[in-house]
C-alpha positions, 0 to 999 in steps of 0.5 A: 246359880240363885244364891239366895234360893240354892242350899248349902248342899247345892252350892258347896256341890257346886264350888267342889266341881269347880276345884275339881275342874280347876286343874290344881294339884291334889295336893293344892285341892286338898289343902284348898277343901282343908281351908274351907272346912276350917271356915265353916267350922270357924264361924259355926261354934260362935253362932251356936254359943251366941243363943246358948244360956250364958249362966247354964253355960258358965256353969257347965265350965265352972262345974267340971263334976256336971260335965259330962256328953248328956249334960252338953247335949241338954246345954246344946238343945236350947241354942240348936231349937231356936229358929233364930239361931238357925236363920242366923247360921244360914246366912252365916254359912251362906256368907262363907259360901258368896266369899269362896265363890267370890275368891275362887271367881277371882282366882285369889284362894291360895 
């Protein structure tokens, strides 16, 4: 598959049917699923804060009294409407997707 041009959706449908096809315990597949969720989940939060105002969010944890679900929301629209935020999630969630590709190729994921 084109990498470059194929979504997330595509190719995390792709790396499951390839698991599916593997021959692997349920057991092995599920804690295999479990490793990839975490890395997806581990490099999205860091992309996020990188575009987030420092002093709104400084303030946010400094101000337990404003912290409430609407005030994270309202913290979380700056980052999530830039443009360049999103193009740098992308390659970033694309880069998870080329290294579990590139591993299970290789047969190395354990």
């Amino acid at each position: 598959m084109n990498t470059k041009q194929a979504t997330f959706e595509d190719r995390l449908t792709d790396i499951v049917v390839q698991i599916e096809k593997s021959g692997w315990t349920d057991e092995d597949k599920n804690a295999l699923y479990a490793k990839i969720s975490e890395y997806l989940h581990s490099v999205v939060l860091p992309v996020i804060l990188k575009f987030t105002p420092v002093e709104e969010l400084k303030d946010l944890a400094n101000n337990p009294a404003k912290d409430s679900v609407d005030a994270f929301v309202e913290l979380m629209k700056k980052p999530l409407s830039n443009p360049k935020m999103s193009e740098e999630l992308n390659a970033t969630i694309h880069g998870v997707l080329d290294d579990v590709e590139t591993a299970l190729s290789k047969g190395v994921i354990s």
